[in-house]
N, C-alpha and C positions, 0 to 999 in steps of 0.2 A: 763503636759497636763492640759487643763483647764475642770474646772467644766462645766458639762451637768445641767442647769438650769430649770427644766421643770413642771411648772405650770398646775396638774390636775385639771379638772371642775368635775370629778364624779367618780364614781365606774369602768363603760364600761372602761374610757380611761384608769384608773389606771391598769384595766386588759391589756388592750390591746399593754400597752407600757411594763409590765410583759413578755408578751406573743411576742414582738416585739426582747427584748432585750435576751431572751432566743432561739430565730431564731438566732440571733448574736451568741450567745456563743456557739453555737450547728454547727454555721458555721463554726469557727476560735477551731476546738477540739485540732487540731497539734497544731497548735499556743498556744493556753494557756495552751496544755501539759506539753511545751516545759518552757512556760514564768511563767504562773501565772495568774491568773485577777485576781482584786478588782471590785467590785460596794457597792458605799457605800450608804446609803439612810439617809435623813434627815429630821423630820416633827415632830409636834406636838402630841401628843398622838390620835390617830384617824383621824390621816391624810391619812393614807392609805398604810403605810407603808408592812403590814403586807398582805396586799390584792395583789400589789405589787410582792412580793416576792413567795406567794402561786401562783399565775396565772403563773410566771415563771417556779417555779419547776413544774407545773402541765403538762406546754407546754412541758416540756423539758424529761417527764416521770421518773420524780422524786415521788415518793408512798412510804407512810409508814415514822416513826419518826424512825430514826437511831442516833439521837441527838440534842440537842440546844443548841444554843446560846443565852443568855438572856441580855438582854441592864439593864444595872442599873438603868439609869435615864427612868422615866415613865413606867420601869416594874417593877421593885423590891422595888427600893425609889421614893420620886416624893418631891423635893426640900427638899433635905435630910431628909424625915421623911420616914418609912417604907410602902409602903401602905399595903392596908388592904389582908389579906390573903397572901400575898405574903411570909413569912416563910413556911407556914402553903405548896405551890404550888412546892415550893426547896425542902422540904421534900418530898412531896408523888412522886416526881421524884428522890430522894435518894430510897425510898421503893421500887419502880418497877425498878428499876436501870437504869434508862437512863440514860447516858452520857450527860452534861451539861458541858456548863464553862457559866462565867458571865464578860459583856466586860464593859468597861468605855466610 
């Protein structure tokens, strides 16, 4: 399957296609029961990634942390250096014990 290429201009749209794509997964429920999805997202730190993905699970009545998933690159290190607070951010989520993992 080929990549979905898709250039936001702003916040509205980046909700809206959040909000589009979670219509989608909310229509096809049997189907990815059955199969599976991926969507994978790709952008620079403040690209909009993360607005994105909250206007998704918003649409889709998703509430509340039940876990994360934490990207290495631009959340935990940033051109292999640590950034700032980020041990400090993996701990107080060991303390309150949320479920985490950390992808590549």
């Amino acid at each position: 399957m080929s990549p979905l290429i898709r250039v936001l201009r702003d916040e509205a749209e980046t909700v809206a296609l959040g909000e589009a794509l979670a219509d989608t997964v909310l229509g096809l429920e049997d189907e990815i029961a059955r199969s599976g999805v991926g969507i994978g997202l790709r952008g620079d730190l403040g690209a909009g990634k993360t607005t994105l993905v909250r206007a998704l699970l918003r649409r889709a009545g998703v509430t509340g942390v039940r876990a994360l998933l934490l990207d290495m690159d631009g959340v935990v290190v940033l051109k292999g250096a640590p950034l700032p607070g980020a041990a400090e951010a993996v701990g107080e989520l060991a303390r309150r014990r949320t479920p985490f993992r950390v992808l590549t």
